[in-house]
C-alpha positions, 0 to 999 in steps of 0.5 A: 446759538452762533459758534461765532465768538462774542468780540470782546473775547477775541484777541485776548486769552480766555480766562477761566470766568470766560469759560464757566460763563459758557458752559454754565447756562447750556442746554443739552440741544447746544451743549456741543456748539458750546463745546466746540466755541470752548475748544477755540478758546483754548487752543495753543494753550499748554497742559497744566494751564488752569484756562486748559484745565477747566475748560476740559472738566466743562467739555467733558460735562458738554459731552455728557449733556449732550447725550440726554437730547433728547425727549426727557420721558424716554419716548421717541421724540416724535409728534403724535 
């Protein structure tokens, strides 16, 4: 996963599809580069605009995604 943004999004505002086709599929191992690409997209955008807003509910649930990184059964994560 690139934090490089996909051309046809450059140049242009992002739309609120823009930012649920982002943070729709993502993982939690990704769930912070995803945000990261999010928060470009929004920048300079006022408060109140609906882009802004559902890009802050999807940054928040990244967030909290990204918190369950690691092994799922609770173990160390280490090989054994």
């Amino acid at each position: 996963m690139s934090e490089a943004e996909r051309p046809d999004r450059l140049g242009r505002q992002a739309t609120v599809e823009d930012i649920r086709a982002l943070a729709g599929p993502s993982t939690p191992h990704f769930a912070l580069q995803v945000r990261n690409r999010i928060q470009r997209l929004i920048e300079g955008l006022p408060e109140g605009d609906p882009v802004r807003r559902e890009a802050e509910i999807q940054i928040a649930r990244l967030e909290e995604l990204a918190q369950h990184s690691g092994d799922p059964r609770g173990g160390t994560g280490a090989a054994h």
